[in-house]
C-alpha positions in Angstrom: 0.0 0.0 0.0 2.7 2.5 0.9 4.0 1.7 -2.7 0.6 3.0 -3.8 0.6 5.7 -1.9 3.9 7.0 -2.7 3.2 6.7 -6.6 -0.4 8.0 -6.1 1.4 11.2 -4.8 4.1 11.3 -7.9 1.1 11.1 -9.9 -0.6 14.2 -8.3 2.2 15.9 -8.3 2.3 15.8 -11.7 -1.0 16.6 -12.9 -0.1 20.6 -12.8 1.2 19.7 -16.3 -1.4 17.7 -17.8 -3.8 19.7 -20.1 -7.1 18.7 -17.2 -5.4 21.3 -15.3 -6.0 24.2 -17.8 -9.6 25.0 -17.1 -9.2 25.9 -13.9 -6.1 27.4 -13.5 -7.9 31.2 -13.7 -9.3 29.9 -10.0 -6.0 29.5 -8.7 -4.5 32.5 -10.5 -7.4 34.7 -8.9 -6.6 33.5 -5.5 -2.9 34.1 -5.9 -4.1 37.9 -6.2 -6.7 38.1 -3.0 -6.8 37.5 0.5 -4.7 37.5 3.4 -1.2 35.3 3.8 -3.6 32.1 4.7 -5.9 32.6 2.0 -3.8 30.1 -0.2 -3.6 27.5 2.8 -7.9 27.6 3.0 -7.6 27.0 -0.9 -5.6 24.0 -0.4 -6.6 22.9 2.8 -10.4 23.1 0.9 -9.7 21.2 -2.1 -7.8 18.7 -0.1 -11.2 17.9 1.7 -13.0 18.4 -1.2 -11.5 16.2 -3.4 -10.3 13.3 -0.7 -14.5 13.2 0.4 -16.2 13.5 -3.2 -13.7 11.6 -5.4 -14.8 8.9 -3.2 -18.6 9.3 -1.4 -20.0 11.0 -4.3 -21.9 8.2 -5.8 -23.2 7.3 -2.5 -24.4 10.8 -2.4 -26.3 10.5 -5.0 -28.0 7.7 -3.9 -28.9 7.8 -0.6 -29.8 12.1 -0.8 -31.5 12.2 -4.7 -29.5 15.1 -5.2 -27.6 14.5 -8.3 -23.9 14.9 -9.1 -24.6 17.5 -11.7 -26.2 19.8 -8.8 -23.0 19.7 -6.9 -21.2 20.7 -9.7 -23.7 23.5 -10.4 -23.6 24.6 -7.1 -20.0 24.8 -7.0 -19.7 27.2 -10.4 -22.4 29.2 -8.5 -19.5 29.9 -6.0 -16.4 30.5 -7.9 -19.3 32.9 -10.6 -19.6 34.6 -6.9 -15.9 35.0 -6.0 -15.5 36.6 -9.1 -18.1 38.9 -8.8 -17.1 39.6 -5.1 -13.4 40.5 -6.8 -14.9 42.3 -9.5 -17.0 44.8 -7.8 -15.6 46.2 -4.8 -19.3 47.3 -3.4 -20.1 43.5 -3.1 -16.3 42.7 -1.8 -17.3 45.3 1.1 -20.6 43.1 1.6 -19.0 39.6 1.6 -15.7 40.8 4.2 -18.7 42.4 7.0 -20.2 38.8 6.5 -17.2 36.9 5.8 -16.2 38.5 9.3 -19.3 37.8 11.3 -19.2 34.0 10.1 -15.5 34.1 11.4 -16.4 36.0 14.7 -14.2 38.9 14.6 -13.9 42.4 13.9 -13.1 44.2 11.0 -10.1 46.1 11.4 -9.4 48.0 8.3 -7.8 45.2 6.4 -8.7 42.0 5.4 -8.2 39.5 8.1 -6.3 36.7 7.9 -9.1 34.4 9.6 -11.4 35.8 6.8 -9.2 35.6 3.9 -8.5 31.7 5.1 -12.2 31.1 5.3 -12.9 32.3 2.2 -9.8 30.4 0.5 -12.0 27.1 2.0 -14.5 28.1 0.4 -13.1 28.2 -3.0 -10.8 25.0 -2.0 -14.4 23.1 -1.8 -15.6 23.9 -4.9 -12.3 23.3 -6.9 -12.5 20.2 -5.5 -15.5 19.2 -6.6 -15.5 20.6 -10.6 -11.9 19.3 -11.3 -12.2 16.8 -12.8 -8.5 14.9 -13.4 -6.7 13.1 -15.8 -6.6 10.1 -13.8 -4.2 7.1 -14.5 -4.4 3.1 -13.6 -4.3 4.1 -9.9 -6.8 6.7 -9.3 -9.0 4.7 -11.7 -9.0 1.7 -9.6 -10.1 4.0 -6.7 -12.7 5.3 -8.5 -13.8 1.9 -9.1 -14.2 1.3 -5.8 -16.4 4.4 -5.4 -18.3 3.2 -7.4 -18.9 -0.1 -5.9 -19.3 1.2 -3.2 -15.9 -0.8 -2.2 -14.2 2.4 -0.3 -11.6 1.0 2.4 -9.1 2.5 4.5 -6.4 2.2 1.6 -8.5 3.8 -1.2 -8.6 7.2 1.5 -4.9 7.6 2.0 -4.2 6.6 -2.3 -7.0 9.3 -2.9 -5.3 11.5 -0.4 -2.1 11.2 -1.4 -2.8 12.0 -4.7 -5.0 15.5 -3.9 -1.5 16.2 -1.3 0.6 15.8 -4.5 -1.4 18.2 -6.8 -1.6 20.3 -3.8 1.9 21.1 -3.6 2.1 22.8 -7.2 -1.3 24.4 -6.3 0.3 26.2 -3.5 3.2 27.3 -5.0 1.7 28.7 -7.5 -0.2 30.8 -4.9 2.3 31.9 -3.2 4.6 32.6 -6.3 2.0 34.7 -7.6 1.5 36.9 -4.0 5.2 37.3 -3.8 5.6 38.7 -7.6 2.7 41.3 -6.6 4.3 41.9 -3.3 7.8 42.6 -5.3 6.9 44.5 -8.4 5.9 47.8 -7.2 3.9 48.8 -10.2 1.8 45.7 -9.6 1.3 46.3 -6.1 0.3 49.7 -7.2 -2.7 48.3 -9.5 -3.3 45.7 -7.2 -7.5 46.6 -7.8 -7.3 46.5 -11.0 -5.5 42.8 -11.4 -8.1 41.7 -8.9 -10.7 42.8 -11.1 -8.9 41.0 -14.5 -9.1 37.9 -12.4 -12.8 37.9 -11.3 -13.5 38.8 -14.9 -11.0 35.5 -15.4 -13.1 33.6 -12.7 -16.8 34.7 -14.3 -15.4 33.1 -17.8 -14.1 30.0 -16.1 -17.5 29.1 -14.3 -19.4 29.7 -17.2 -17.2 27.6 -19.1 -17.5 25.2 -16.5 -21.3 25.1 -16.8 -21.9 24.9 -20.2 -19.6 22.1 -20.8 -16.5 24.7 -22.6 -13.6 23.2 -20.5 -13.9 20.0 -21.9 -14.1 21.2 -25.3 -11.0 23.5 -24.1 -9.0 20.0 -23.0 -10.4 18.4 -26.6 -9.0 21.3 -28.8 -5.6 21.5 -26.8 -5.0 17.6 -27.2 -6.3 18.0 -31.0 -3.5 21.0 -31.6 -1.2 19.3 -29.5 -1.4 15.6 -29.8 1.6 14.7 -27.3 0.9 17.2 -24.5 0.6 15.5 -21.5 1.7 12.0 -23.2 3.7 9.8 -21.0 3.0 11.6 -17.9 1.1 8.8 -16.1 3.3 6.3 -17.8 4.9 5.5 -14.2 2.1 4.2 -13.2 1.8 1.3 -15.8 4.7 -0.9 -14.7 4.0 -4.7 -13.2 5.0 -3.4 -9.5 1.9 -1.0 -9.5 -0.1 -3.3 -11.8 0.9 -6.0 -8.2 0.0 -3.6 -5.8 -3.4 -2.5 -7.5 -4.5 -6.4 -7.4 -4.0 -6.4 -4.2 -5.8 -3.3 -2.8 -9.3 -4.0 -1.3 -10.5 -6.3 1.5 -8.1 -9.1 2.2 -10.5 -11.0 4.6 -9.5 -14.1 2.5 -6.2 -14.7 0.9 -6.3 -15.7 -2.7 -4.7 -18.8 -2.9 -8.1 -20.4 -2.3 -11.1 -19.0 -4.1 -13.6 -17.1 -2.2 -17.2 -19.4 -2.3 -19.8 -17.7 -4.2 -22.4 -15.6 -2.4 -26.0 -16.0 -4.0 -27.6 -12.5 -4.4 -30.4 -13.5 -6.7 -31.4 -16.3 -8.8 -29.7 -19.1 -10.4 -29.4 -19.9 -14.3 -29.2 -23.0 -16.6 -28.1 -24.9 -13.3 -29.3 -25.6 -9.7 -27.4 -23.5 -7.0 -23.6 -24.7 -6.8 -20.9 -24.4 -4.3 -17.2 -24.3 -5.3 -17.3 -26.3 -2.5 -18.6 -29.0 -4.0 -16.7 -28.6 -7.2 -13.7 -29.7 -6.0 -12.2 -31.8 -8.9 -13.0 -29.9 -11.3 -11.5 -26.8 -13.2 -13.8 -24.0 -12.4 -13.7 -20.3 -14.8 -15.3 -17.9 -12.8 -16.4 -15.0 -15.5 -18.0 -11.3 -13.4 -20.2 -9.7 -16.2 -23.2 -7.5 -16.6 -25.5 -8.0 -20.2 -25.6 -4.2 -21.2 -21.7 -4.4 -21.1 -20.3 -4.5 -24.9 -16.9 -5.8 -23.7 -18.7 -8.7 -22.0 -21.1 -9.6 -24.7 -18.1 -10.1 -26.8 -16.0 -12.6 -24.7 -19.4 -14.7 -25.0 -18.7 -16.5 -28.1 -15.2 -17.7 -26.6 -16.9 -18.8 -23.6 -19.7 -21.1 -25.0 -16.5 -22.0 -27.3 -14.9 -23.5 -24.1 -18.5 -24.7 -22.1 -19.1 -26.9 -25.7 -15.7 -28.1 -25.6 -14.5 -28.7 -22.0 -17.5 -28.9 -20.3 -17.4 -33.1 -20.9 -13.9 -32.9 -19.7 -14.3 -31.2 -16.1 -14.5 -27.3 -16.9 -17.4 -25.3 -14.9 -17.8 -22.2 -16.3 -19.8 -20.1 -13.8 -20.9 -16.8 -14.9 -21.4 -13.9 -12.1 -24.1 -11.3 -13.3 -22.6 -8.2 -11.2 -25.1 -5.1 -12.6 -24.2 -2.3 -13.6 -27.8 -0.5 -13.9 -30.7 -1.2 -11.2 -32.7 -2.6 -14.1 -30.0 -4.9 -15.2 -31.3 -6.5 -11.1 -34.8 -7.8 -12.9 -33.9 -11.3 -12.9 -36.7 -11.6 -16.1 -34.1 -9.0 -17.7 -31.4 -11.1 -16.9 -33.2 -14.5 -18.1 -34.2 -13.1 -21.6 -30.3 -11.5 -22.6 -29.2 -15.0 -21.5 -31.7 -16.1 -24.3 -30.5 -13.8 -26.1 -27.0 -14.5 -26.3 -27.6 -18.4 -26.4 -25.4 -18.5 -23.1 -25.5 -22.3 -21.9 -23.5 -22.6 -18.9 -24.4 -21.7 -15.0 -24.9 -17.9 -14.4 -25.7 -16.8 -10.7 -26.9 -12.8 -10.1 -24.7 -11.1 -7.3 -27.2 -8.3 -7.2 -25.5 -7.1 -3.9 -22.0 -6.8 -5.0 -21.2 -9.8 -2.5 -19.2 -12.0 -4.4 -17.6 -8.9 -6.5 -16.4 -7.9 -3.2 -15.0 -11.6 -1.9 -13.1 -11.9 -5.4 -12.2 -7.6 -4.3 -13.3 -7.8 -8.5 -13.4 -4.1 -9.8 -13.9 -4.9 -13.8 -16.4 -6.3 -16.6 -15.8 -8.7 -17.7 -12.9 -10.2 -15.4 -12.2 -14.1 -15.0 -10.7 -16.1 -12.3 -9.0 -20.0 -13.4 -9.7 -22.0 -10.4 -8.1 -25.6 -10.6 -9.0 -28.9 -8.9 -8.0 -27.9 -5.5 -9.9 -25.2 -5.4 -6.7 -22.5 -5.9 -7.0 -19.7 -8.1 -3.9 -20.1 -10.1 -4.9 -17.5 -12.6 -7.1 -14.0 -13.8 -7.6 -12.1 -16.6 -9.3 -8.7 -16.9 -10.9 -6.8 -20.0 -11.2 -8.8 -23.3 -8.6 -10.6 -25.5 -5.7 -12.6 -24.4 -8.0 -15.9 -25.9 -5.5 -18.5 -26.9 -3.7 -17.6 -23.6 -7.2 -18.3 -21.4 -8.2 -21.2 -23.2 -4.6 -22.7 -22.9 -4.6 -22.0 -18.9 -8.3 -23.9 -19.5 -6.1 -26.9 -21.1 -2.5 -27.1 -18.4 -5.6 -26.7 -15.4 -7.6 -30.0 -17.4 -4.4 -31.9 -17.9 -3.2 -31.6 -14.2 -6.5 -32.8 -12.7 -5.9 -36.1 -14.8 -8.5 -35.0 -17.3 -7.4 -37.2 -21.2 -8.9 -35.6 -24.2 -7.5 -35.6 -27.6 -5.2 -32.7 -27.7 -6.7 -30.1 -30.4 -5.0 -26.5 -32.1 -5.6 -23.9 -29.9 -6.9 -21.0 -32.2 -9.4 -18.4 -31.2 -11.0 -16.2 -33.8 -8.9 -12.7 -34.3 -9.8 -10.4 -31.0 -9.6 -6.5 -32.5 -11.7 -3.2 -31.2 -11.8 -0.9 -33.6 -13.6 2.0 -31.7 -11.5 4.9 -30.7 -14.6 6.7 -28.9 -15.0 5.7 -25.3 -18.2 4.7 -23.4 -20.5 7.2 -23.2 -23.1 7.6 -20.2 -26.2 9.3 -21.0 -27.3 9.8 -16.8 -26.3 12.9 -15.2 -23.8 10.9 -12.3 -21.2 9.7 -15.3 -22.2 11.9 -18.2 -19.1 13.4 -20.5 -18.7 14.7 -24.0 -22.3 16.7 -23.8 -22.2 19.3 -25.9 -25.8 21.4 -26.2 -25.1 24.6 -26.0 -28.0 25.0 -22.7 -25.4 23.0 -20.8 -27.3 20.1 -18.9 -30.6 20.3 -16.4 -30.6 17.7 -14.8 -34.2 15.8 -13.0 -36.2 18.6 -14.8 -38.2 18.6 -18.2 -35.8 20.8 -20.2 -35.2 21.9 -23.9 -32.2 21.2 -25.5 -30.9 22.0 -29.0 -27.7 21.2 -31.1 -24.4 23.6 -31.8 -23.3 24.5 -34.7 -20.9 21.3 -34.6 -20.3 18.7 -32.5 -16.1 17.8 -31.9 -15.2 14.0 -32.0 -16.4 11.8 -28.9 -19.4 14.4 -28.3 -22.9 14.5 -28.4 -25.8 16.7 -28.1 -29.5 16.8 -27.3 -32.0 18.1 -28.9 -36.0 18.6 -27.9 -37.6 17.9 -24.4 -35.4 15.6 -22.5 -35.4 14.6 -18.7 -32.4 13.6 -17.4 -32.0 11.6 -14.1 -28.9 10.1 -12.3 -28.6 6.9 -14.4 -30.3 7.8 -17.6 -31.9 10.1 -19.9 -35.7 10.2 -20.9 -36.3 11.8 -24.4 -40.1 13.0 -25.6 -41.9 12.3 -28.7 -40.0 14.3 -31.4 -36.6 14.8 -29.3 -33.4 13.7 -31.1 -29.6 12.9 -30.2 -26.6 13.5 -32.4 -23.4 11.9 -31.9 -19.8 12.3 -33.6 -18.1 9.0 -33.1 -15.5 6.8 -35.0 -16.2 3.4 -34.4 -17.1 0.0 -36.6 -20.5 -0.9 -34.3 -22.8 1.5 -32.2 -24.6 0.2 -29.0 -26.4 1.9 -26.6 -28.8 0.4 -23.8 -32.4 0.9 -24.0 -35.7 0.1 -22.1 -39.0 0.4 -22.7 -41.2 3.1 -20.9 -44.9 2.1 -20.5 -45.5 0.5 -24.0 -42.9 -0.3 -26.7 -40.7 2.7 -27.7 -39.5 3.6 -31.1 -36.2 5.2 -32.5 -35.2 6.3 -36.0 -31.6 5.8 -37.0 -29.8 8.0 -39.3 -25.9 7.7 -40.3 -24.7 11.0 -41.3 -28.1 12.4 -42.6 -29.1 8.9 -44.2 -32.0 7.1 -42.2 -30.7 3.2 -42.0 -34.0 1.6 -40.2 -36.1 1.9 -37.3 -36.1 0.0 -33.7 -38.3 -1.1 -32.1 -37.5 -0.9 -27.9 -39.6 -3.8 -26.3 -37.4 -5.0 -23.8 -34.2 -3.3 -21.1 -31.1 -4.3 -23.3 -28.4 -3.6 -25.4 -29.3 -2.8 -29.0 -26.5 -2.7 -32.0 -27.9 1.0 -34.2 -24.9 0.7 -36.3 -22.7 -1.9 -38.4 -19.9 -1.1 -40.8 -17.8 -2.7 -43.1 -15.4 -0.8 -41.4 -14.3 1.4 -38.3 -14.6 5.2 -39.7 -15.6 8.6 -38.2 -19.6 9.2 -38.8 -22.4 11.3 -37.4 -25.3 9.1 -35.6 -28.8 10.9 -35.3 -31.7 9.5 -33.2 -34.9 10.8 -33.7 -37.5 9.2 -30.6 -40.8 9.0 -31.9 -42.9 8.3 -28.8 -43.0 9.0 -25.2 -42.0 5.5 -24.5 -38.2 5.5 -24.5 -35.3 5.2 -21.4 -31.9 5.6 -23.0 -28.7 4.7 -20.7 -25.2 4.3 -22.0 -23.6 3.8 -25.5 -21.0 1.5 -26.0 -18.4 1.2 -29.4 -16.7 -1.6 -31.1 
């Protein structure tokens, strides 16, 4: 863990040169200029806090309180739009020190005080803290993960920590570089009210940029002028020894030289209830999925590959349905994308995280080689790597005296040709959104397109509603997206009846689909991958939209 930590902190460190830093560098500018001596320790003390608590609570949040993660974020650019109209006007910077002072209990005494100028530096410390958003490497993304599966533990807190200490530093001395050039250039001490004015004008720009979506673009354009900024920075993090440590954050209760027994939380499929207990002698392949997942559904040829081919020879394949979404729970759901997929072998749901958390799992799809005894001697996380698995399937056969007649090992050709990421349409993990209204979320709202949309973005148009997890279009709404991918997925589900979608590829309708049933449905298929614009036109009331996925 302390190698974790240490890296975690190199990688923070770091991030003052990465090109997520950008957008909000006017904040910390501005609050180089204002304030007393502890002003920049309340910024830094606040985003430490800030960062540390929402980088890893926010999704719990969200769930237990209703308010969404896009409301924090607005409420946080409500702030710094204030700070910059407090530095911008001195009337209101009068009004905010008398009640910046009574808050802090003191008296005014001509000046600014430095309790007052340190509260005040919390205050915009919280709120960094919250709309930063990083460019995060393998080791903040694993504790992300965890956030998100509700996994926190003692470790993610001090790797999260860590890494908000490490930006911190560069934070601070930029503060503090900045107050000592004011305090030694006389001419700029002199207009000291008028650079305090440049940078609440400074601050304004950056919130509103912030709430209508324009640092992202900003981050797009500088990466698309310059492709190598920020390259290689977080390449320190993608060696084996971090790679070991990774694997081995998250509850140890059980050590992993014996697999952890599967926890039932749901229903069982093609197969009674089994215990690896009573397995032993056998070669079990643990597989942790979830249907709407496009990385999952295409490891599922491979796997009924190896059930057909093993299965007579002692292999258990035992799939683990880990949801993503709460309607991916419905067992009904689940039994109908099994259908779907022609998936023969034993699936279990683990609608309560219980067996992701004894495996301390933290991706789809992920699988675990058990052997006779019951060891897990193997794993394998993300797709590919075929001939490899099914070769571990074969040495794990062999050793537990299994004869079959030996066969060429040789997968089909394993290639993704999407370059545009997953997309989430629900407020909580929604990027790339590009109508120029900026987003409103758990509200009836009216959206419209820009002018153009920049690659890996999309935009709304019509009456939307959009809640934590997804997004709720009305008749005549639309959705454009610029992608570059081969296939096009997004999850679906019915809303009262059976919805309906028309599918256009770049101003050419291709069909309509009909949305009868919570799943994943394929809207496009090329000959080849290629960079296109996707239009959705919703011709009902009756349609739940969730996540799009590439290939």
């Amino acid at each position: 863990m302390f190698v974790l930590i240490a890296f975690a902190f190199l990688a923070g460190l770091v991030t003052i040169l990465s090109p997520c830093i950008l957008p909000v560098l006017p904040i910390i500018l501005s609050s180089s200029a204002t304030g007393s001596k502890r002003h920049p320790w309340g910024v830094v003390l606040g985003f430490l806090l800030s960062f540390t608590f929402f980088t890893l609570f926010l999704t719990t949040i969200v769930r237990l309180t209703g308010i969404s993660a896009d409301a924090l974020r607005t409420f946080s650019v409500i702030v710094v739009f204030g700070f910059g109209l407090v530095l911008l006007f001195p009337q209101l910077l009068k009004m905010f020190e008398v009640v910046a002072s009574k808050v802090a209990n003191i008296q005014i005494g001509g000046g600014v005080s430095e309790e007052r100028g340190f509260l005040s530096g919390i205050v915009i410390g919280v709120s960094l803290g919250l709309v930063w958003t990083p460019c995060v490497g393998p080791i903040l993304a694993s504790v992300i993960t965890l956030a998100l599966t509700g996994s926190v533990n003692g470790s993610a807190v001090l790797i999260t920590f860590a890494y908000a200490f490490g930006t911190a530093i560069p934070m601070l001395a930029i503060l503090y570089g900045g107050r000592g050039l004011i305090q030694k250039v006389p001419s700029l001490l002199n207009n000291l009210s008028k650079i305090q004015k440049v940078f609440g004008v400074l601050m304004i720009l950056t919130a509103l940029a912030i709430n209508f979506n324009y640092d992202r673009k900003f981050q797009t354009y500088i990466l698309e002028k310059f492709p190598n900024y920020g390259a290689g920075l977080t390449n320190f993090e993608n060696t084996d020894l971090i790679r070991k440590q990774l694997d081995s954050m998250g509850d140890k209760k059980e050590a992993f030289e014996f697999a952890p027994e599967l926890i039932e939380g749901g229903k069982w499929f093609n197969s009674e209830p089994l215990k690896l207990a009573d397995l032993k002698g056998k070669v079990v392949l643990v597989d942790f999925w979830t249907y709407s997942c496009i990385n999952c559904i295409r490891t599922f040829p491979y796997l009924e590959k190896w059930h057909e081919k093993y299965a007579k020879d002692g292999l258990v394949i035992i799939g683990v349905h880990t949801p993503e979404f709460e309607f991916e729970k419905d067992p009904d759901n689940l039994q109908k994308a099994i259908d779907d997929f022609g998936l023969k072998y034993p699936i279990m749901q683990d609608n309560n995280y219980a067996t992701w958390r004894a495996y301390n799992n933290r991706y789809w799809p992920a699988k675990y080689f058990i052997d006779a005894e019951g060891r897990v001697v193997a794993n394998h996380f993300g797709e590919g790597d075929y001939d490899e698995s099914e070769k571990m399937i074969r040495k794990l056969l062999k050793e537990a005296g299994s004869s079959f007649v030996d066969e060429i090992v040789q997968n089909d050709d394993y290639s993704v040709d999407a370059s545009t990421p997953e997309t989430y349409l629900g407020s909580a993990r929604m990027a790339g959104f590009s109508s120029p209204e900026g987003l409103h979320a758990d509200e009836l709202f009216t959206y419209s397109y820009p002018d153009s949309l920049e690659a890996s973005s999309f935009a709304f148009a019509g009456q939307w509603i959009v809640q934590d997890e997804k997004a709720m279009p009305k008749k005549g709404a639309s959705l454009k997206f610029d992608f570059e991918a081969k296939n096009v997925f997004l999850v679906m589900n019915p809303l009262g009846g059976d919805g309906e979608v028309e599918v256009s590829l770049d101003g050419e309708v291709l069909k309509n689909i009909i949305i009868d049933s919570d799943k994943l449905y394929q809207l496009v298929e090329l000959q080849k991958a290629g960079r296109h614009i996707l239009e959705l036109k919703f011709l009902d009331n009756n349609s739940e939209v969730y996540a799009f996925t590439f290939g």
